[in-house]
C-alpha positions as CSV (number, residue, x, y, z in Angstrom):
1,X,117.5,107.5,92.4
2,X,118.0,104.3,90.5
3,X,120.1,105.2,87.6
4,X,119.5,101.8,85.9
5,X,116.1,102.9,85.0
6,X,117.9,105.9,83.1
7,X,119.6,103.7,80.5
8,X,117.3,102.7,78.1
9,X,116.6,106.2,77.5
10,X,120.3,107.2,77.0
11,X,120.9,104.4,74.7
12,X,117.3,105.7,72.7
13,X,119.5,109.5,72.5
14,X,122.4,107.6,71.3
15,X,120.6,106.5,68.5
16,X,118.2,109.9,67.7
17,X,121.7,111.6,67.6
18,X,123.4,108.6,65.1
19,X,120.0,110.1,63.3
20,X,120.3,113.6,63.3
21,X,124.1,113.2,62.2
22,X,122.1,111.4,59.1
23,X,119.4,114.3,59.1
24,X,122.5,117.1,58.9
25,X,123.9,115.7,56.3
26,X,120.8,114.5,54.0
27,X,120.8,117.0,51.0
28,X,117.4,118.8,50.8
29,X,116.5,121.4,48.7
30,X,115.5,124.5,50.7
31,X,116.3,126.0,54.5
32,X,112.2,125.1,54.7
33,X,113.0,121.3,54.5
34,X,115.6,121.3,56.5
35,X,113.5,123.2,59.8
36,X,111.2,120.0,58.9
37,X,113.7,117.6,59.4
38,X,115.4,119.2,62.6
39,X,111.9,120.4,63.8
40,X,111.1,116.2,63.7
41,X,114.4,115.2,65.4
42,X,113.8,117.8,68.4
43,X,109.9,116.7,68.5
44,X,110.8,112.9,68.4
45,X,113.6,113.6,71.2
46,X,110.7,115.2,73.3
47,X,108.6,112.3,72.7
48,X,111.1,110.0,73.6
49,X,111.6,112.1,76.8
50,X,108.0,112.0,77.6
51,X,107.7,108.1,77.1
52,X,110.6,106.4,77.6
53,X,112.3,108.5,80.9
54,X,111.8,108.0,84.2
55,X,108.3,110.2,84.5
56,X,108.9,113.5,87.0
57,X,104.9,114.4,86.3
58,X,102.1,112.4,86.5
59,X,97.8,113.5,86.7
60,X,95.9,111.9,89.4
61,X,93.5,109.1,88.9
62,X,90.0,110.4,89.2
63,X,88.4,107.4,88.2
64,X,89.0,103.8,89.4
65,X,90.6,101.9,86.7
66,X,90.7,98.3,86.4
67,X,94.1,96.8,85.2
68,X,96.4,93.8,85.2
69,X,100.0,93.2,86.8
70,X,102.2,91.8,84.1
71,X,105.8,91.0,85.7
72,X,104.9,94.0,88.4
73,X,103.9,96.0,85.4
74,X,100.8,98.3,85.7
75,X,98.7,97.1,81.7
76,X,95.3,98.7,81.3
77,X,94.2,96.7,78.2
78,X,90.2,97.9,78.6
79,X,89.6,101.3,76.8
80,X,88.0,104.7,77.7
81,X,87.8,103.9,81.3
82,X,88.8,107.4,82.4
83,X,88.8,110.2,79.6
84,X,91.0,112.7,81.5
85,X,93.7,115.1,80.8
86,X,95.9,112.6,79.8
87,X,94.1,110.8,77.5
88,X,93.3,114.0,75.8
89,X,97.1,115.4,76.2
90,X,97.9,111.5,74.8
91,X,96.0,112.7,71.1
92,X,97.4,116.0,71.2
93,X,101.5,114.4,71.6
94,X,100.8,112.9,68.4
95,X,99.6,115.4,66.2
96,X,102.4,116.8,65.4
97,X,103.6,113.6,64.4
98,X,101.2,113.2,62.0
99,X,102.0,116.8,60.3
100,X,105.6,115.7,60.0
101,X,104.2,112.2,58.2
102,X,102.4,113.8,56.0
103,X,105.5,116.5,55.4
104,X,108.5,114.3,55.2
105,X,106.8,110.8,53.5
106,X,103.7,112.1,52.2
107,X,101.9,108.7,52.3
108,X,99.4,108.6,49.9
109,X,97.0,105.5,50.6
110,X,94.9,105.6,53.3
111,X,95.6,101.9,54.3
112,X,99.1,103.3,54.8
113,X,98.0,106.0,56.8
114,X,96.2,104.4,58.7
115,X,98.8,102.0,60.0
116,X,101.2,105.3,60.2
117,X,99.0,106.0,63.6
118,X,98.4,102.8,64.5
119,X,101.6,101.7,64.3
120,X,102.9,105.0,66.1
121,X,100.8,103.8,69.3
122,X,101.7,100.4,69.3
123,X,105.5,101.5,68.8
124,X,105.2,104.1,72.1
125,X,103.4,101.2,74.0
126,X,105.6,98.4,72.9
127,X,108.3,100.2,74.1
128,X,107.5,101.1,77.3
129,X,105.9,97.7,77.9
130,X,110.0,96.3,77.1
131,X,111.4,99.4,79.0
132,X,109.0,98.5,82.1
133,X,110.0,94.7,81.9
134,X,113.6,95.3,82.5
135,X,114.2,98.2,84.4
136,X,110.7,98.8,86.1
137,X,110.3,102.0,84.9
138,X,106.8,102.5,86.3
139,X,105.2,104.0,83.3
140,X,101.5,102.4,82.7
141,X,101.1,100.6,78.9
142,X,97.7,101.4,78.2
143,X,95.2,100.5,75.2
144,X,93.8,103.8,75.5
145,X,97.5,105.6,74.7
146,X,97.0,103.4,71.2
147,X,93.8,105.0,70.6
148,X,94.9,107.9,71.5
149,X,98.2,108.3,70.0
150,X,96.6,106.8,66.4
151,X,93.8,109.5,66.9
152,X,96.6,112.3,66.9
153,X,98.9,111.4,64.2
154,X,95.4,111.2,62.0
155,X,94.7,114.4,63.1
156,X,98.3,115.9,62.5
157,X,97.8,114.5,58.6
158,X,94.1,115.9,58.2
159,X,95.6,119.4,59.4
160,X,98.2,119.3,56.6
161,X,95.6,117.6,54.1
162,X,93.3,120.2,54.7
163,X,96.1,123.4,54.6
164,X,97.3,121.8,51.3
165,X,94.3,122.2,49.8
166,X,93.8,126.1,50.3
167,X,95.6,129.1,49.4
168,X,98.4,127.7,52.4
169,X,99.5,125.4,49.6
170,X,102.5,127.2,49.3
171,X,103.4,127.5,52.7
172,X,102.7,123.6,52.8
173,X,105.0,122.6,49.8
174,X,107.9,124.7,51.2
175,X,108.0,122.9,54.4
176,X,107.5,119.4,52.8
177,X,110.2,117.2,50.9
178,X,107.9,116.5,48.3
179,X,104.9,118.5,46.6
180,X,101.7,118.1,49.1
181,X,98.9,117.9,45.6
């Protein structure tokens, strides 16, 4: 195996670990807050695993899907051409994502939360689009991973919107870093 293609993901755990010496020693208030902010680090390590390591799982293609060749990379920039299991596993990585927005920032504008999930996709696809130009890592950069990864993180913040606003207040507030209203 080509162990070049294994080093942007090492230098990506270098830095999630420079941030979970920062997460350790941030003072938060309760043992709640700090499951949040070690519960994010592990779930952003997995993500990084999923997306930016060489991939030892893929789904077959049911569907033909047209795409271009960009420097011998595979770009899908036409959406919904095949709604399969991994389009729908795509919005379901990034809920959680959107719970720990709304838990650890708590945006409050919508225009802000809305760029939270757009900017989430575009950060996952810009990356492996960079990652694929210099070590050929293989992986696909694909509009519909955008739209699918914004659709989950919206999702993840609904889910907490909605449990703050019931009796699971409480069990809402203890987990966030600031009081969900």
């Amino acid at each position: 195996m080509n162990m070049k293609i294994w080093i942007p993901f090492i230098l990506i755990c270098l830095l999630l670990l420079v941030l979970l010496v920062k997460l350790i020693r941030q003072q938060t208030d309760t043992i709640w807050q700090k499951i949040t902010l070690l519960t994010s680090w592990v779930y952003l390590f997995f993500i990084c695993r999923i997306c930016f390591a060489p991939a030892p799982f893929s789904f077959p293609a049911v569907h033909e899907i047209h795409y271009f060749l960009i420097h011998g990379m595979i770009v899908n920039l036409v959406p919904f051409q095949a709604m399969d299991t991994a389009f729908w596993l795509n919005v379901l990585m990034t809920v959680p994502a959107g719970i720990y927005y709304m838990l650890i920032f708590n945006p409050r504008r919508l225009s802000v939360k809305v760029w939270l999930g757009i900017g989430t996709g575009l950060t996952i696809e810009t990356t492996q689009f960079i990652i694929n130009w210099f070590v050929q890592l293989g992986r696909w950069v694909e509009v519909d991973d955008l739209i699918t990864n914004a659709c989950g993180v919206w999702i993840g913040m609904i889910l907490i919107y909605a449990l703050s606003q019931f009796s699971t207040r409480l069990l809402v507030n203890k987990f966030s870093l600031h009081n969900m209203r």
